[in-house]
C-alpha positions in Angstrom: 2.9 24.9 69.5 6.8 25.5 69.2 7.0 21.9 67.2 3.5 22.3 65.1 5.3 23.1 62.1 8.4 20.6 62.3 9.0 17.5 60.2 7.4 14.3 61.7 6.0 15.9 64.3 3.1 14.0 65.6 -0.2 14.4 68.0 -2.0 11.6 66.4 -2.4 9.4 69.3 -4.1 11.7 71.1 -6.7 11.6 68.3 -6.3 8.2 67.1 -5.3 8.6 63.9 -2.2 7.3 61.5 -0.6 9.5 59.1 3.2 10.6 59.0 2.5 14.2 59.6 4.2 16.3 57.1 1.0 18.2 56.0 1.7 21.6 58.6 5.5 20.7 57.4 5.1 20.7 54.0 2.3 24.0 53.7 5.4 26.1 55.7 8.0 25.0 53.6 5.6 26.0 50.0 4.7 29.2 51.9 8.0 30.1 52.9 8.8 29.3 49.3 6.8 31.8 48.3 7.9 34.5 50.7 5.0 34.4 52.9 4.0 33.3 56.5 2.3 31.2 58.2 0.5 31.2 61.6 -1.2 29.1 64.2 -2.9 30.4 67.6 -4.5 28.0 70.0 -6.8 29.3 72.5 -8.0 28.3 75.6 -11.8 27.2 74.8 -9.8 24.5 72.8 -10.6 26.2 69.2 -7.5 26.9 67.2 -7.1 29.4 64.2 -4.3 28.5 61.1 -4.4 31.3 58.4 -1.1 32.1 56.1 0.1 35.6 54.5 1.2 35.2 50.6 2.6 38.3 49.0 1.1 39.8 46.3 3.3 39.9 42.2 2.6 42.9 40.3 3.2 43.1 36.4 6.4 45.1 37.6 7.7 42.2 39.8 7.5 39.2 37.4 10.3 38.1 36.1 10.3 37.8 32.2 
């Protein structure tokens, strides 16, 4: 869990795929971008839950 969200991190053999595995890097970095979070939480029946927190712009904290 400590690498999910690192650059070319990769758990594809397990499931027999090929990809270079920036997807999890690349939606932290736009989230962070934006001043949000992301989150993953594994459990032990082997489901796992990914969810992200954006913050919401008022009128007040656009910039013009």
């Amino acid at each position: 869990m400590n690498n999910l969200f690192k650059k070319y991190v990769s758990h594809a053999a397990k499931f027999n795929k090929v990809g270079v595995d920036l997807g999890l890097y690349l939606s932290k970095q736009i989230i962070d971008a934006h001043n949000g979070s992301i989150y993953a939480k594994s459990y032990e029946d082997n489901s796992n839950v990914f969810g992200f927190i954006l913050p919401i712009v008022t009128e007040s904290a656009k910039i013009s």
